[in-house]
OpenMM code with the backbone's topology and positions (N, CA, C; nanometers):
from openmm import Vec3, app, unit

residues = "UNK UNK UNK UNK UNK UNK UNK UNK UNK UNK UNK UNK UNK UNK UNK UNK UNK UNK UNK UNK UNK UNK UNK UNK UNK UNK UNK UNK UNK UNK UNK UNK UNK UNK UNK UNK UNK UNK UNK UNK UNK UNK UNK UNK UNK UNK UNK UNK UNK UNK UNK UNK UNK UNK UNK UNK UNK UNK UNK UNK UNK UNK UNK UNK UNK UNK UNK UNK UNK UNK UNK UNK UNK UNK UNK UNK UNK UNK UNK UNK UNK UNK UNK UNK UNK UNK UNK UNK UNK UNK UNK UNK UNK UNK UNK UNK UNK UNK UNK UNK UNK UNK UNK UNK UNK UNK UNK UNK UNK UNK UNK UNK UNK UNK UNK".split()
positions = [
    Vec3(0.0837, -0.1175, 0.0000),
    Vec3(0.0000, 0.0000, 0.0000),
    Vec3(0.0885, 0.1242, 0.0000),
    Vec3(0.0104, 0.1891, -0.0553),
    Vec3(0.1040, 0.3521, -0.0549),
    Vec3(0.1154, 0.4552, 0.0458),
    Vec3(0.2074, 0.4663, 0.0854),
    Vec3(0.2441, 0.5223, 0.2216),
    Vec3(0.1121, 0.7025, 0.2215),
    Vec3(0.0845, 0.7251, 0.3534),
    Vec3(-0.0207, 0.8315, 0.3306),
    Vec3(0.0255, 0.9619, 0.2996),
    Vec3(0.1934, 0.9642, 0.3108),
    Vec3(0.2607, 1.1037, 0.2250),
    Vec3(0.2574, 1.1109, 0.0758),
    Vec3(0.2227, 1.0012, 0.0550),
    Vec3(0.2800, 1.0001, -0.1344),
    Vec3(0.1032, 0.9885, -0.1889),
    Vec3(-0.0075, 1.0563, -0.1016),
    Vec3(-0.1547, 1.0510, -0.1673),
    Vec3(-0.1711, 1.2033, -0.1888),
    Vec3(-0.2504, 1.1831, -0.2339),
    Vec3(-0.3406, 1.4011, -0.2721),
    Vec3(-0.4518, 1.3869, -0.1220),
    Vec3(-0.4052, 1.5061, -0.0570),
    Vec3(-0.5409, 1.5182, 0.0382),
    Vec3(-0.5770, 1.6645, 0.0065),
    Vec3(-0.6898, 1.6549, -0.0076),
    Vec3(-0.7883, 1.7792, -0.0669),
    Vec3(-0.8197, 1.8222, -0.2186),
    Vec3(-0.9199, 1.8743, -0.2591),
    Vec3(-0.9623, 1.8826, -0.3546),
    Vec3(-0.9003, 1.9455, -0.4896),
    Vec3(-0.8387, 2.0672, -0.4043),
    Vec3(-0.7521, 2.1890, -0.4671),
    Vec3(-0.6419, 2.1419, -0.5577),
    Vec3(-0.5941, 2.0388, -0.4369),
    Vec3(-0.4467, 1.9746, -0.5202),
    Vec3(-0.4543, 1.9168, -0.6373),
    Vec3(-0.5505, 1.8379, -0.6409),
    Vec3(-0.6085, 1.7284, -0.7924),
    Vec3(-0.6287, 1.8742, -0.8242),
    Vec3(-0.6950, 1.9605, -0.8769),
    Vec3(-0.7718, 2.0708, -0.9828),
    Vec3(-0.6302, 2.1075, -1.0359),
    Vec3(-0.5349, 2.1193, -0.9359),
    Vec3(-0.4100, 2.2333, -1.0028),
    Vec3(-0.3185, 2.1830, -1.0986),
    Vec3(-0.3182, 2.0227, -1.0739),
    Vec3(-0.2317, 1.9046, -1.1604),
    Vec3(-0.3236, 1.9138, -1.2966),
    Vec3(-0.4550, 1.9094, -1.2973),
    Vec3(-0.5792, 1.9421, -1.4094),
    Vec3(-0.5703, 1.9998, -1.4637),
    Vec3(-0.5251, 2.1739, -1.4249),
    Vec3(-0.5379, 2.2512, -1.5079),
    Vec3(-0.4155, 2.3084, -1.5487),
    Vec3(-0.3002, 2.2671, -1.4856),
    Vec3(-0.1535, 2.2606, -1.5327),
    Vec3(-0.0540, 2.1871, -1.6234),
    Vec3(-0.1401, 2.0626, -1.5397),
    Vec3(-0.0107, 1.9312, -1.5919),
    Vec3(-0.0050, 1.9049, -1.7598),
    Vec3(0.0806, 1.8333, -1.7464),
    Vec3(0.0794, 1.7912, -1.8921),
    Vec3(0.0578, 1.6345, -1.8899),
    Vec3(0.0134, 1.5790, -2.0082),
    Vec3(-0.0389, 1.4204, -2.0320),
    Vec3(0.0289, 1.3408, -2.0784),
    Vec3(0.0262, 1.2754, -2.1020),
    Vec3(0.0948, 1.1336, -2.1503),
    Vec3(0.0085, 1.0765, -2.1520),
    Vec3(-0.0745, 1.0014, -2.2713),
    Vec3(-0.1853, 0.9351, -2.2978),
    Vec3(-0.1341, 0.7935, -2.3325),
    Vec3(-0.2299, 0.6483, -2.2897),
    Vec3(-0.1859, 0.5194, -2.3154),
    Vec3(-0.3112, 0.4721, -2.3802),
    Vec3(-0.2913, 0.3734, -2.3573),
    Vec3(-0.3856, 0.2517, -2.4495),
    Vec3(-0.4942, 0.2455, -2.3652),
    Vec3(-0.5280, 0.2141, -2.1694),
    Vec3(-0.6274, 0.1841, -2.1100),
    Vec3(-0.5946, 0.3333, -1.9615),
    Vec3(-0.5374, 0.3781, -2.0064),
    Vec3(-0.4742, 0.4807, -1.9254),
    Vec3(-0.4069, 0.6284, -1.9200),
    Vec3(-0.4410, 0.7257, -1.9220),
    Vec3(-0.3373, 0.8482, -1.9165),
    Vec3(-0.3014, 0.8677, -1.7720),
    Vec3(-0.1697, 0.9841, -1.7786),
    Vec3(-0.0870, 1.0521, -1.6693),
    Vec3(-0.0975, 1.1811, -1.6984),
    Vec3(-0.1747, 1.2613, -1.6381),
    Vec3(-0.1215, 1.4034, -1.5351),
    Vec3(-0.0130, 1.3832, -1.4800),
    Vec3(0.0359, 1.4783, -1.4933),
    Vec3(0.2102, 1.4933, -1.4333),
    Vec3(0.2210, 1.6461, -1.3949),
    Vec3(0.2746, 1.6965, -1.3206),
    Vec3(0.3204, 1.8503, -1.2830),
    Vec3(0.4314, 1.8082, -1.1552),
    Vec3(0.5371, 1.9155, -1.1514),
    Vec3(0.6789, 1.9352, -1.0662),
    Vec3(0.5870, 1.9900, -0.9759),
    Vec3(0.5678, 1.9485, -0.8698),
    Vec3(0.5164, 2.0911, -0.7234),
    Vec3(0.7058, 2.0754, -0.6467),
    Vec3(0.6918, 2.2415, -0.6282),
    Vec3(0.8235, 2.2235, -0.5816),
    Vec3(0.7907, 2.2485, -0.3984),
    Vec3(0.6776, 2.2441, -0.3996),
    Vec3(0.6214, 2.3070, -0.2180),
    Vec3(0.6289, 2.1552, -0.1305),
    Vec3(0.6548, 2.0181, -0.2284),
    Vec3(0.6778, 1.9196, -0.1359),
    Vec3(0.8128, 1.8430, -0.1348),
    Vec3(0.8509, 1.7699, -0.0687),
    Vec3(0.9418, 1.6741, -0.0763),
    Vec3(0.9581, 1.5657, -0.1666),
    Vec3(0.8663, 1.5093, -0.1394),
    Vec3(0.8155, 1.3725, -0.2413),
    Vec3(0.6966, 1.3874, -0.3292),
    Vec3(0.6741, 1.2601, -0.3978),
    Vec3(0.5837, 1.2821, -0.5316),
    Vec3(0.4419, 1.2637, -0.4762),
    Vec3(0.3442, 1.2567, -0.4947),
    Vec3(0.1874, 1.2006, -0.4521),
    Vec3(0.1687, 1.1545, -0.5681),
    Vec3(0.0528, 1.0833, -0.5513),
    Vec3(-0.0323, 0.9801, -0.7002),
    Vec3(-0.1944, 1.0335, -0.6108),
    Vec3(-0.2452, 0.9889, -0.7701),
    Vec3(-0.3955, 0.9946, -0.7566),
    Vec3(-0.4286, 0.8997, -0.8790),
    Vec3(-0.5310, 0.8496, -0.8301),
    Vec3(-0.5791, 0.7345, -0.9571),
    Vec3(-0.8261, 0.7729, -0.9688),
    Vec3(-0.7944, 0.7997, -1.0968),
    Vec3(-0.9192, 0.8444, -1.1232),
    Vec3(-0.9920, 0.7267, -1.1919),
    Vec3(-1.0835, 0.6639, -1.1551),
    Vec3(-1.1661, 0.5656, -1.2172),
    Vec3(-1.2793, 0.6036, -1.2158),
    Vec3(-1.3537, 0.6367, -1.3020),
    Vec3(-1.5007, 0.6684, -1.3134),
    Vec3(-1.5873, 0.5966, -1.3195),
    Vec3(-1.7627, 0.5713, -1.3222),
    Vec3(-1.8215, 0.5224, -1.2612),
    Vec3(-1.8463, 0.4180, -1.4478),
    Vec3(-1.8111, 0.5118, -1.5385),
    Vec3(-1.8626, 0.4760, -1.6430),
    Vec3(-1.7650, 0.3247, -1.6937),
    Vec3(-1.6692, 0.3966, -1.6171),
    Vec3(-1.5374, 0.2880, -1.6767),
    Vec3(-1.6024, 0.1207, -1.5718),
    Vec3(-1.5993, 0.1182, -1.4765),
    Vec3(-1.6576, -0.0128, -1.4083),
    Vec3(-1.7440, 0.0391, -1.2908),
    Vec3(-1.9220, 0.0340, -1.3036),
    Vec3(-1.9801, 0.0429, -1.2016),
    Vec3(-2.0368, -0.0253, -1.0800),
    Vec3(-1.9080, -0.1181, -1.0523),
    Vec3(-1.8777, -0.1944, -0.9330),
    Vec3(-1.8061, -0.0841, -0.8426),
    Vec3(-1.8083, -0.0559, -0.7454),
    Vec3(-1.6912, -0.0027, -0.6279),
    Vec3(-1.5955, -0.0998, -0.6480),
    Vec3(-1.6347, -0.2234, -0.6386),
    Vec3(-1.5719, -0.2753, -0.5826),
    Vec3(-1.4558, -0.3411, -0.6985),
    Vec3(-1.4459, -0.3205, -0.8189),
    Vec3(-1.3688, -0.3747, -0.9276),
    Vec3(-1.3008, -0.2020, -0.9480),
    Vec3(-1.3328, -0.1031, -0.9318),
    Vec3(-1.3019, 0.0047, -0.9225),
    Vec3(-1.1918, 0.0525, -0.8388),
    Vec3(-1.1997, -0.0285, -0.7107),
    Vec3(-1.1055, -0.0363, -0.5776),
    Vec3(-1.0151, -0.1040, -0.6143),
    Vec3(-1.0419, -0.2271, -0.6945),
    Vec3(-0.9203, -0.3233, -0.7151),
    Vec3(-0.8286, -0.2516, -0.8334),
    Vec3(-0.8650, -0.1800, -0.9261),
    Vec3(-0.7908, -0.1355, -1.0213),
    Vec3(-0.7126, -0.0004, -0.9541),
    Vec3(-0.7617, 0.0687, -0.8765),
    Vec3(-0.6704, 0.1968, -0.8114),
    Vec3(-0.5719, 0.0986, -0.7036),
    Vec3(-0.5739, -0.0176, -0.6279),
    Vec3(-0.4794, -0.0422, -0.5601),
    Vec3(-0.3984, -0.1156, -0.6290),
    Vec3(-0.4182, -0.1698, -0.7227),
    Vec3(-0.2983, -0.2236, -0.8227),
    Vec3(-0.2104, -0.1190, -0.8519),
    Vec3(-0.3118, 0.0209, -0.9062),
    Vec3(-0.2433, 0.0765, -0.9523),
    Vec3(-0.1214, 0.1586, -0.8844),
    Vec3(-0.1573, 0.1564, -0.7471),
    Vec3(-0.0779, 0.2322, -0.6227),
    Vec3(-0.0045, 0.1215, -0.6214),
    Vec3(-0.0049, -0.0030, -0.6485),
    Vec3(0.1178, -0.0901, -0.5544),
    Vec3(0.2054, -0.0714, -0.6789),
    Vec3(0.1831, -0.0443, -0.8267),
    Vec3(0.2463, -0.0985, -0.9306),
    Vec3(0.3742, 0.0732, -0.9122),
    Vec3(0.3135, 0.1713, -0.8735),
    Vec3(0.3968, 0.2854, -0.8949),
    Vec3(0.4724, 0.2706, -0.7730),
    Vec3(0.3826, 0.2227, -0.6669),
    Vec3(0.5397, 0.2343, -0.5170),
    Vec3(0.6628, 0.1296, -0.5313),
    Vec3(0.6530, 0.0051, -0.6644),
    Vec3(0.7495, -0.0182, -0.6967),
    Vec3(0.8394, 0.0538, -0.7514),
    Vec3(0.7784, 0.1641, -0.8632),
    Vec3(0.8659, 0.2545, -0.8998),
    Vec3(0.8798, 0.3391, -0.8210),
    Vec3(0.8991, 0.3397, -0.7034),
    Vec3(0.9031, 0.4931, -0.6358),
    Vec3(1.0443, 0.5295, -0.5659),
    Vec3(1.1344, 0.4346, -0.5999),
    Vec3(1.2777, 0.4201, -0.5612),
    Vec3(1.3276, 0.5372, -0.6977),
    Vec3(1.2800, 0.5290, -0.7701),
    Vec3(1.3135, 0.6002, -0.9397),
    Vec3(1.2395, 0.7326, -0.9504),
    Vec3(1.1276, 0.7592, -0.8624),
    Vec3(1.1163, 0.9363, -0.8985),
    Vec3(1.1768, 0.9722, -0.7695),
    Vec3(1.2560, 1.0835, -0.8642),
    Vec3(1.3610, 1.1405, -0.7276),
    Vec3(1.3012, 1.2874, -0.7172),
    Vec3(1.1763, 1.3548, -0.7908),
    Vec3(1.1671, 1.4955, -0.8148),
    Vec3(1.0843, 1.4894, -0.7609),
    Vec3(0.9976, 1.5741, -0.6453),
    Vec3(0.8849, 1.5700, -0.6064),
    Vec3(0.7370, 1.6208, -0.7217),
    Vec3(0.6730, 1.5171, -0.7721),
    Vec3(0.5594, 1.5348, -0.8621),
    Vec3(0.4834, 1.5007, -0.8489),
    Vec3(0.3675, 1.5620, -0.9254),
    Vec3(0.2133, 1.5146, -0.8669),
    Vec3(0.1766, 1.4592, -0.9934),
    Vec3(0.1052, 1.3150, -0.9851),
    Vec3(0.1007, 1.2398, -1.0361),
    Vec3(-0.0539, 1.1957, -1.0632),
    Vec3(-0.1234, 1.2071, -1.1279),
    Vec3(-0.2755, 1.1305, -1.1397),
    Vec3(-0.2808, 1.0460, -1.2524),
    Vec3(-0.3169, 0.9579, -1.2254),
    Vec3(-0.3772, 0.8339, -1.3300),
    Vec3(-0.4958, 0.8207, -1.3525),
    Vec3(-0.5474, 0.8241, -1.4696),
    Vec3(-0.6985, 0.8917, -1.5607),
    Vec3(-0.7166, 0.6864, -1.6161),
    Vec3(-0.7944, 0.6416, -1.5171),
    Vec3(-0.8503, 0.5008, -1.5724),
    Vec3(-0.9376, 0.5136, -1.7243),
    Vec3(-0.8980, 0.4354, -1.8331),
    Vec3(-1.0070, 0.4068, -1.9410),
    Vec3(-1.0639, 0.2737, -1.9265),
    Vec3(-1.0659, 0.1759, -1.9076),
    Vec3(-1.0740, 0.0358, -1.9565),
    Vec3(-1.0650, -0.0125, -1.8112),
    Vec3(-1.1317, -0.1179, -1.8156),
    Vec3(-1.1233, -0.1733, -1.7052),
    Vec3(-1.0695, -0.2976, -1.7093),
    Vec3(-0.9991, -0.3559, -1.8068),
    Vec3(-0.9490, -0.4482, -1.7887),
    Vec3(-0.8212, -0.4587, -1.7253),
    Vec3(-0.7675, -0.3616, -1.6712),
    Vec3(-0.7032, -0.3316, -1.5770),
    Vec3(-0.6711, -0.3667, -1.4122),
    Vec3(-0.8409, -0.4027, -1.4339),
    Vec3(-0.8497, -0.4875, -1.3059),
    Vec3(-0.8094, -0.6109, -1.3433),
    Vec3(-0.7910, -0.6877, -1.4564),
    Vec3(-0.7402, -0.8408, -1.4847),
    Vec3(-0.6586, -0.8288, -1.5364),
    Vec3(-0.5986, -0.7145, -1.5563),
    Vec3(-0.4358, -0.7574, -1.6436),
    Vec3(-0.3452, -0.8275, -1.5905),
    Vec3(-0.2360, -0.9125, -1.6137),
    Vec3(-0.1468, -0.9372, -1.5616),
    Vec3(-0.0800, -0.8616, -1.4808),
    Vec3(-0.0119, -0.8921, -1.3645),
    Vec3(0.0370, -0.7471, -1.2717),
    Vec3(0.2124, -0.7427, -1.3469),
    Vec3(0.2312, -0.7935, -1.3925),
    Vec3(0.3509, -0.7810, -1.4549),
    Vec3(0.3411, -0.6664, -1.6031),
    Vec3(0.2501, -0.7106, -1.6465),
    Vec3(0.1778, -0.5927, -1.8305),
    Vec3(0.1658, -0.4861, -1.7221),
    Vec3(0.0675, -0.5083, -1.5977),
    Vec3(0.0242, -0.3422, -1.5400),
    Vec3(0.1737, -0.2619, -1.5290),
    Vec3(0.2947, -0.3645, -1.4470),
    Vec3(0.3651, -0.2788, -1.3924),
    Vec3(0.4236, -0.2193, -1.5352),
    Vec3(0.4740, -0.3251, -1.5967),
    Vec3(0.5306, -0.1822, -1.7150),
    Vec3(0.4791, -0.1163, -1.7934),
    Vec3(0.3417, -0.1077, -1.8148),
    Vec3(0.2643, -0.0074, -1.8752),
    Vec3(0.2714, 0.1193, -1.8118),
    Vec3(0.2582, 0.1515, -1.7119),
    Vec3(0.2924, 0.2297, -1.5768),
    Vec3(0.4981, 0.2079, -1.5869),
    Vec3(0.5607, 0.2135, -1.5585),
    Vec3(0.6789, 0.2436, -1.6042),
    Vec3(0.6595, 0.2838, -1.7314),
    Vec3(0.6499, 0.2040, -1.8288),
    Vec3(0.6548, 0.2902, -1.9711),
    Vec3(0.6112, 0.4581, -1.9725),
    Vec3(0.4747, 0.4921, -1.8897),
    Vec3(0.3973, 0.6021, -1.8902),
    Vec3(0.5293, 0.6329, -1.8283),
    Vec3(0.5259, 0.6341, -1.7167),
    Vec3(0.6498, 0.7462, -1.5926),
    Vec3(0.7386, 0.7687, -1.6748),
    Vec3(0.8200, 0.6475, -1.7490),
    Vec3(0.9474, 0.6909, -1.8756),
    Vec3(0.9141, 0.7882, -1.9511),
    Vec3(0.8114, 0.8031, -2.0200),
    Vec3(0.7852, 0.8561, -2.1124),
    Vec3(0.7121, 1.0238, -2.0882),
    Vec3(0.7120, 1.0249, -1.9387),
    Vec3(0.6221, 1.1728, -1.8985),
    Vec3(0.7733, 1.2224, -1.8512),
    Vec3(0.8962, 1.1498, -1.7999),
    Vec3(1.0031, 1.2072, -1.7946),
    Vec3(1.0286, 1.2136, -1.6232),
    Vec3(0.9367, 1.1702, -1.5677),
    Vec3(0.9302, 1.1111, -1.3911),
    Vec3(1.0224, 1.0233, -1.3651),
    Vec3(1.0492, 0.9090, -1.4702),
    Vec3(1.1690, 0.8240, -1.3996),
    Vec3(1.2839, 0.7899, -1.5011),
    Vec3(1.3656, 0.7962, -1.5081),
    Vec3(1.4677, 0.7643, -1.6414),
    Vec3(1.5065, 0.6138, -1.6692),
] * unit.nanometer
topology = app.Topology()
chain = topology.addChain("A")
for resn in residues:
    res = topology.addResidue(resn, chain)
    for name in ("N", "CA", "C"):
        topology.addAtom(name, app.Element.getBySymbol(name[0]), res)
């Protein structure tokens, strides 16, 4: 699980990554990305909408994959950034956790978060 420093608490924070960040778009997934230089470390946020799977509960399973798959990478962002993950597809909840993790590395490579 992802430690409770590396989450978004409050509303404000998600809007400012929204209306700042820049994207990196995937196949079942995009990344919001923005530098905040006001923290230490990076935060994540994972957005799954109701349209994408209207289970909670297959909804829950795809955001904690998705938190365990980035705190593997989290030895590799060294810049403090704010991070949101924009769910499309829900097959995400059954992917292999090995396809999840480097789809998610590929994104972080490619938004310039981890080298």
């Amino acid at each position: 699980m992802l430690a409770r420093t590396h989450r978004f608490h409050g509303y404000n924070a998600l809007n400012f990554v929204h209306r700042q960040g820049q994207v990196v778009r995937g196949q079942s997934m995009s990344l919001k990305y923005s530098i905040n230089t006001r923290r230490d470390t990076y935060r994540v946020a994972v957005v799954v909408s109701k349209k994408v799977a209207r289970s909670a509960v297959l909804r829950n399973r795809i955001r904690r994959r998705i938190f365990e798959a980035v705190r593997t990478q989290a030895k590799a962002i060294a810049k403090p950034y704010d991070l949101v993950f924009m769910v499309y597809n829900a097959e995400l909840a059954v992917m292999d956790a090995e396809k999840l993790r480097k789809t998610i590395a590929d994104q972080l490579r490619k938004a310039g978060v981890v080298l």
